[in-house]
C-alpha positions as CSV (number, residue, x, y, z in Angstrom):
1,X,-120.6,19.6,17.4
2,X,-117.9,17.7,19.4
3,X,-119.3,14.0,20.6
4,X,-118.8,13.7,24.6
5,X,-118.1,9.9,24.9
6,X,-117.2,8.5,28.3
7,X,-114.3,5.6,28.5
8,X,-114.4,2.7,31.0
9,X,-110.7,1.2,31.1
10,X,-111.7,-2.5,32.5
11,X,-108.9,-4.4,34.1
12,X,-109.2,-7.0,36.3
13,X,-112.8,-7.0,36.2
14,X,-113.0,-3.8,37.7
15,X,-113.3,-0.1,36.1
16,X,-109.9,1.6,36.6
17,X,-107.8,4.4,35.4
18,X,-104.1,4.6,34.6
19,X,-101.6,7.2,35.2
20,X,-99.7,7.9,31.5
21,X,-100.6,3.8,30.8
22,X,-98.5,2.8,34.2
23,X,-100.2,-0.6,35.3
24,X,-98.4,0.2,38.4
25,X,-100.1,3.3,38.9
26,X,-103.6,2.1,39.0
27,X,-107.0,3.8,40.7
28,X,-109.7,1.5,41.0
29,X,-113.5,3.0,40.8
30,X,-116.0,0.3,40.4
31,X,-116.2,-3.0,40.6
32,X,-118.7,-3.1,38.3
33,X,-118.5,-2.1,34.9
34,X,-121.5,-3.0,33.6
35,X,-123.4,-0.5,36.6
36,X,-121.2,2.1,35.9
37,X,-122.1,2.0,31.7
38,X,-125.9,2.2,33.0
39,X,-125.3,5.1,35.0
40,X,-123.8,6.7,31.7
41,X,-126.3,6.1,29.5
42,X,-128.9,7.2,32.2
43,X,-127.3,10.6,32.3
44,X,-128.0,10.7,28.8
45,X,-124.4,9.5,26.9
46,X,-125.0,7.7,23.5
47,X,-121.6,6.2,23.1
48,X,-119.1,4.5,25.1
49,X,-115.1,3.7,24.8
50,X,-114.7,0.4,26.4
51,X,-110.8,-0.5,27.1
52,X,-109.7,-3.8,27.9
53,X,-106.6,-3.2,29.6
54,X,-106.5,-6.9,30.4
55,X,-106.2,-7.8,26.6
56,X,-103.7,-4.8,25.9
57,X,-101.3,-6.5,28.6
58,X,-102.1,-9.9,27.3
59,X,-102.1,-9.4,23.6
60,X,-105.4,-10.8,22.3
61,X,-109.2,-9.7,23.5
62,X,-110.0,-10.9,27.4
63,X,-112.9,-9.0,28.1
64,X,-115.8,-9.9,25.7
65,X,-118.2,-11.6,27.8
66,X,-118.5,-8.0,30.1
67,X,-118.3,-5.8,26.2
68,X,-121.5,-8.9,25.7
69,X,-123.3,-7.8,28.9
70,X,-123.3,-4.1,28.3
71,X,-124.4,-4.8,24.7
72,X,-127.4,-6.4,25.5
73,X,-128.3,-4.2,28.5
74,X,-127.9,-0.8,27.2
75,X,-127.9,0.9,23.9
76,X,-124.8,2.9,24.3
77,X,-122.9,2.5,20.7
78,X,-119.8,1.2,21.8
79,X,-116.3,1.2,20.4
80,X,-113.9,-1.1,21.5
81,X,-110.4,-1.6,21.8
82,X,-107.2,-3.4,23.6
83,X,-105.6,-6.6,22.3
84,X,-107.5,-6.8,19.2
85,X,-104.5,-8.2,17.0
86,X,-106.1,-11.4,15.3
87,X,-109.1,-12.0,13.0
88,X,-110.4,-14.5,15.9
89,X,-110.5,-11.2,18.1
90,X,-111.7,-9.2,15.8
91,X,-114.5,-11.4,15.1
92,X,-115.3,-11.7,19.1
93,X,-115.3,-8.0,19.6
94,X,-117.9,-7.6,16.7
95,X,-120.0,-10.6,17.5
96,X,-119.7,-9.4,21.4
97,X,-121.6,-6.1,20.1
98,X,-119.2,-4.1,19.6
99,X,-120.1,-1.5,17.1
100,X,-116.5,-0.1,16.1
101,X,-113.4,-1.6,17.3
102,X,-110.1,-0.2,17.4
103,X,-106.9,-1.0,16.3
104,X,-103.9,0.0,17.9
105,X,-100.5,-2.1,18.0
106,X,-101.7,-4.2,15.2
107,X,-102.0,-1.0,12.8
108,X,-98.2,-0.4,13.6
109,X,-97.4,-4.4,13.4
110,X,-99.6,-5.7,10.8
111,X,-101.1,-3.0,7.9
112,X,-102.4,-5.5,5.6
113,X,-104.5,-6.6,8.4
114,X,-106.2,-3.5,9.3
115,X,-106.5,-2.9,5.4
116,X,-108.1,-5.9,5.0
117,X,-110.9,-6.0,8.3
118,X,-111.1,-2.2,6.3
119,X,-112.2,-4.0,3.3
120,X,-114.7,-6.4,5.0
121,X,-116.1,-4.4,8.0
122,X,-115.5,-0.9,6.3
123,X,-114.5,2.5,7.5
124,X,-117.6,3.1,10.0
125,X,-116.4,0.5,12.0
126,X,-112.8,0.2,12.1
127,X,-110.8,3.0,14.2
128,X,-107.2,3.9,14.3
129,X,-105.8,3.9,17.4
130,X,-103.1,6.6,17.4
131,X,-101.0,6.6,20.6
132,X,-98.6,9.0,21.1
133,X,-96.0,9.9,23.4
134,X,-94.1,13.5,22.4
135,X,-95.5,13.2,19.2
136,X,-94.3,9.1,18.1
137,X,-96.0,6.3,18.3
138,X,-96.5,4.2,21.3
139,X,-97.4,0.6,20.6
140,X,-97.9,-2.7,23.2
141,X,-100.3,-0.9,26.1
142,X,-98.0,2.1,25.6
143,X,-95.4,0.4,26.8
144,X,-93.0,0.2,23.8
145,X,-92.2,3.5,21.5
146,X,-91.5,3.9,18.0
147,X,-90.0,6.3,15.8
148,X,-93.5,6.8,14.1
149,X,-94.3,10.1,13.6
150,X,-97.9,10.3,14.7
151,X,-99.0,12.7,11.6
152,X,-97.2,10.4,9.4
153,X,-98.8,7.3,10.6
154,X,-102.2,8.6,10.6
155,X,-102.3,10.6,7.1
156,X,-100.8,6.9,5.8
157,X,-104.5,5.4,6.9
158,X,-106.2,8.4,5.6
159,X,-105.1,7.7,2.1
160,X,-105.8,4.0,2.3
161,X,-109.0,4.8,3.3
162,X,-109.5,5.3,7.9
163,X,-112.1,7.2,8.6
164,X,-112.2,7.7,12.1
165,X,-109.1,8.5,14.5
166,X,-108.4,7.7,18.2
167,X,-105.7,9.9,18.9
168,X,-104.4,10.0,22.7
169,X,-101.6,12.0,24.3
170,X,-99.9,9.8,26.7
171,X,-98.3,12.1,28.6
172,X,-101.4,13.7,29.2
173,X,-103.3,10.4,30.1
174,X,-104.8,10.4,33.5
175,X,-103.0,13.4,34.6
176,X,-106.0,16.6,34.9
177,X,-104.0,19.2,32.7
178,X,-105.9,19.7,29.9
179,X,-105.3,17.7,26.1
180,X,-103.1,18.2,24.0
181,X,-104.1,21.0,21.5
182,X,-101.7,21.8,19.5
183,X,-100.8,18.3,18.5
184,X,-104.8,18.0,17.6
185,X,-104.5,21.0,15.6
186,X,-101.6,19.6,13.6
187,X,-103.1,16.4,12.6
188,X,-106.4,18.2,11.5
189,X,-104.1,20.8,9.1
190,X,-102.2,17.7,8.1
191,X,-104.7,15.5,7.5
192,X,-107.5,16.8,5.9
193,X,-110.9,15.4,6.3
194,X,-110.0,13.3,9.3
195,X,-112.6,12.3,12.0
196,X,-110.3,13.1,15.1
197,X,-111.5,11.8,18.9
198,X,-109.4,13.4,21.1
199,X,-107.8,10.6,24.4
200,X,-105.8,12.4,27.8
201,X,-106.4,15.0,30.1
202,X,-109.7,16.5,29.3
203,X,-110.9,18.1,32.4
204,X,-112.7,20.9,31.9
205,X,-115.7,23.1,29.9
206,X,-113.0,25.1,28.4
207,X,-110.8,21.6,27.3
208,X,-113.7,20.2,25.6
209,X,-114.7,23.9,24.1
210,X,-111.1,24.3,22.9
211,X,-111.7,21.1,21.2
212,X,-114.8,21.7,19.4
213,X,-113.4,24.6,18.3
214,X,-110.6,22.9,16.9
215,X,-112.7,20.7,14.7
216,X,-112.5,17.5,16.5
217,X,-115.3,15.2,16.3
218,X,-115.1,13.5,20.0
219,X,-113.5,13.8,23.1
220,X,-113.1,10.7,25.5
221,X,-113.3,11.6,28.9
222,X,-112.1,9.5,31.8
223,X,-110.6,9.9,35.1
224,X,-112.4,13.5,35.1
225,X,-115.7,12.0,34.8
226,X,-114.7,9.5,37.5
227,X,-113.4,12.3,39.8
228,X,-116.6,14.7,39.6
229,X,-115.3,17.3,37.5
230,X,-118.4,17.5,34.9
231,X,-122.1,17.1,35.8
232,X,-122.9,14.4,33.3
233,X,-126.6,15.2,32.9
234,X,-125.6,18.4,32.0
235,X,-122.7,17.8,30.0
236,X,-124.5,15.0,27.5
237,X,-127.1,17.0,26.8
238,X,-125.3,20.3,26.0
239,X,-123.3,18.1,23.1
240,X,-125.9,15.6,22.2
241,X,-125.0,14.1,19.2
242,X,-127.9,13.2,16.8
């Protein structure tokens, strides 16, 4: 069974969405974060993505002390990512309470980092952050392409050992028009025994059916959730993880 798990993108201390990772194309919801993860796990979600969007612009982790404050008040299992490029964040994000933290731009700039906080924090805890735009990867808050084939990248991991895969479509982030299916379905056939959580435009029953059917193991949902498209009550329980 797919994992629903609900994303708060924090920027500027407040919960916000992006269109396609456009900081000038910002929608603020909350001002408060740390409400907004309670309401979640009230409605019954087990796991949250936490983004610092602040440390994804900046380039090192800026938003620990609020990743601290939803530790300690909820029991969401939270996996965290944005900026985490160092062994100094990496160490904040886990000592914050973070229980999984992704890495992103550093999995692209530094491998024999990730390999190595792969060796010391293992597989459960370390996440690939595969962002893609048309199929390459997208480093730098999305702001920077490469010419890294996303398949490639990811099946490079597998063999050294990842786990668990963050995979978002830009193109479809923030936009309401459905994920991207068929790019999900070519990583799975290509990459055999992956754990694949599915990022970008997930806005309906039928998306996150689609999904599951699929084989993917997660599906972040955002700006949907935020714009009243799911009832949340109903939607965690249906695919309660236990």
């Amino acid at each position: 069974m797919i994992e629903i798990i609900p994303s708060i993108d924090v920027l500027n201390g407040q919960v916000v969405r992006l269109r396609q990772g456009d900081f000038s194309e910002e929608t603020r919801y909350s001002r408060n974060p740390l409400d907004v993860a309670k309401k979640f796990e009230k409605k019954g979600a087990s796991r949250l993505h936490l983004v610092d969007l602040d440390g994804a612009r900046e380039g090192r982790i800026m938003n620990y002390h609020l990743l601290e404050r939803i530790a300690k008040q909820t029991k969401l299992k939270i996996d965290f990512g944005g900026g985490i490029k160092s062994d100094k964040d990496i160490r904040i994000a886990f000592n914050s309470g973070a229980n999984m933290v992704t890495a992103g731009t550093i999995a692209v700039s530094s491998k024999d980092v990730v390999l190595k906080w792969l060796s010391i924090f293992g597989a459960e805890r370390i996440v690939l952050g595969a962002d893609t735009r048309d199929g390459k990867i997208a480093v730098n808050g999305w702001r920077d392409g490469t010419p890294l084939d996303v398949v490639d990248f990811i099946r490079e991991y597998l063999e050294a050992g990842i786990k668990k895969v963050i995979c978002t479509a830009i193109e479809k982030d923030g936009m309401l028009d459905g994920p991207a299916i068929d790019l999900y379905k070519r990583i799975l056939i290509e990459c055999e025994g992956i754990q694949l959580i599915a990022s970008g435009g997930i806005t309906s029953q039928a998306d996150i059916l689609s999904l599951n059917e699929a084989g993917l193991s997660g599906a972040i949902i955002g700006k949907a959730i935020y714009e009243g498209k799911f009832k949340l009550k109903q939607l965690f329980k249906e695919y309660a993880v236990s």
